[in-house]
C-alpha positions as CSV (number, residue, x, y, z in Angstrom):
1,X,0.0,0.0,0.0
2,X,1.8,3.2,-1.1
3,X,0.6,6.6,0.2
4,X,1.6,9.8,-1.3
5,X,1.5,13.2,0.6
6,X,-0.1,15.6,-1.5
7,X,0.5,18.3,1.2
8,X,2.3,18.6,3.8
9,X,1.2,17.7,7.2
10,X,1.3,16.5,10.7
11,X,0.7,12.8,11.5
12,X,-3.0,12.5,12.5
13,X,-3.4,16.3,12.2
14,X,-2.1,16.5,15.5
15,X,0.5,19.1,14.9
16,X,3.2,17.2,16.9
17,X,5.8,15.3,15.7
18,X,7.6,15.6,12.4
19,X,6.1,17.0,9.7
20,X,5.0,14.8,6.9
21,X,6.2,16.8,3.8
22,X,4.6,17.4,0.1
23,X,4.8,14.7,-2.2
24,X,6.9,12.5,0.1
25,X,5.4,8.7,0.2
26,X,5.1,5.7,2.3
27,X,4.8,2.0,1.2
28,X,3.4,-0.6,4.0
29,X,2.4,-4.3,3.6
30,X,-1.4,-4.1,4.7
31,X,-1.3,-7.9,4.6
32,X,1.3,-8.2,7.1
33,X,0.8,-5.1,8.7
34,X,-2.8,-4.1,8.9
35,X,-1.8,-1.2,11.0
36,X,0.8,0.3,9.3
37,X,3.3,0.5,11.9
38,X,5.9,-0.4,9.7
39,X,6.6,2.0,6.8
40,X,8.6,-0.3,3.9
41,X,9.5,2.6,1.4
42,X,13.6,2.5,3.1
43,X,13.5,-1.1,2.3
44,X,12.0,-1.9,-1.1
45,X,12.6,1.3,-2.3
46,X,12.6,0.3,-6.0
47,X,8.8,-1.1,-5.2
48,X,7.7,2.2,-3.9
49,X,9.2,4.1,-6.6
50,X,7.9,2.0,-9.2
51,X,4.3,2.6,-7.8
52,X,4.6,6.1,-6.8
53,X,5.6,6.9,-10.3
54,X,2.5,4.8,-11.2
55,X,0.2,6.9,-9.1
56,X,1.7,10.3,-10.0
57,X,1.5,9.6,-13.8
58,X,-2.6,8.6,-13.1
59,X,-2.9,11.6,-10.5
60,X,-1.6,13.6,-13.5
61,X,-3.8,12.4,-16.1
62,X,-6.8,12.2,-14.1
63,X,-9.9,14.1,-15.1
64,X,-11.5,16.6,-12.7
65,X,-14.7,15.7,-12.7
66,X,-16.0,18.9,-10.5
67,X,-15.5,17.0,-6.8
68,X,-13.0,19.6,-5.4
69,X,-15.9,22.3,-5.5
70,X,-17.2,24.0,-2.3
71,X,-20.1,22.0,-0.9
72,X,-22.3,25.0,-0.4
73,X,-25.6,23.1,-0.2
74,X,-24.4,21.8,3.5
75,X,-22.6,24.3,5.5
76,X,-21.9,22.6,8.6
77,X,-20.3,19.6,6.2
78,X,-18.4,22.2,4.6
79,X,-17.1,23.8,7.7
80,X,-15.9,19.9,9.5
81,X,-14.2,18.9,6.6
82,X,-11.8,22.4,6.6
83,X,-11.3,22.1,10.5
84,X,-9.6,18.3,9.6
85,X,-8.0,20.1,6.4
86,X,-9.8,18.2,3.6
87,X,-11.5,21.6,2.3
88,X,-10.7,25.1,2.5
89,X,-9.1,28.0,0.7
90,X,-5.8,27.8,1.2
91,X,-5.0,28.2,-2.7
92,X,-3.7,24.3,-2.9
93,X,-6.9,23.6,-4.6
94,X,-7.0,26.7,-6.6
95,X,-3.3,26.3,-7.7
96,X,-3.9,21.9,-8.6
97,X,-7.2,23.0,-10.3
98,X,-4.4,24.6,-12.9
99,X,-2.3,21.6,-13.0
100,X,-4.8,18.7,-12.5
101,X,-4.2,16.7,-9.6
102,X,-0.3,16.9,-9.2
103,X,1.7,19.6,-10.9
104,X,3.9,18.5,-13.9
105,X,6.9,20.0,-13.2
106,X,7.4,20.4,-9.0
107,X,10.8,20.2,-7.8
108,X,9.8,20.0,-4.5
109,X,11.8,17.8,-2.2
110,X,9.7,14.8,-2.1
111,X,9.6,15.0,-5.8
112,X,13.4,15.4,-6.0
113,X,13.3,12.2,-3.4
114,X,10.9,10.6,-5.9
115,X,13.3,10.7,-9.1
């Protein structure tokens, strides 16, 4: 199971600990390891960047099909899903909007990492 950071953030939105940072990924064995306490990406590294490549070249292609759009027919929904950071208008959704799901040319670290 691979999991890409498409932002960066805190572990459980708990804002303690490291920071998780944009476009950095995680691999874990959900057979094995149903609770992902152990991250795999250090270890099979070629795996992990063999699917995230995979996933950013679909992320990239991927159609927007309208879902990122404020939800202004339920207010209260709206306003719980920006508290936990799913929603909001911090220009990340304005700026992907622009370049689909995952920008085409970041040189971010985790992208850098990703290479």
């Amino acid at each position: 199971h691979l999991v890409l950071n498409l932002r960066a953030h805190y572990p459980d939105q708990q804002e303690v600990g490291e920071v998780l940072k944009q476009h950095t990924f995680e691999l874990y064995n959900l057979e094995q390891d149903p609770k992902c306490a152990r991250e795999m990406a250090s270890e099979q590294r070629t795996k992990a960047l063999e699917l995230r490549a995979e996933l950013v070249a679909w992320l990239r292609s991927a159609k927007d099909l309208g879902w990122r759009k404020r939800n202004t027919r339920n207010a209260a929904m709206s306003e719980a899903l920006r508290s936990l950071g799913y929603a909001g208008d911090n220009g990340a959704h304005s700026a992907n909007a622009q370049a689909g799901w995952f920008p085409a040319a970041c040189t971010c670290e985790g992208c850098a990492e990703g290479q």
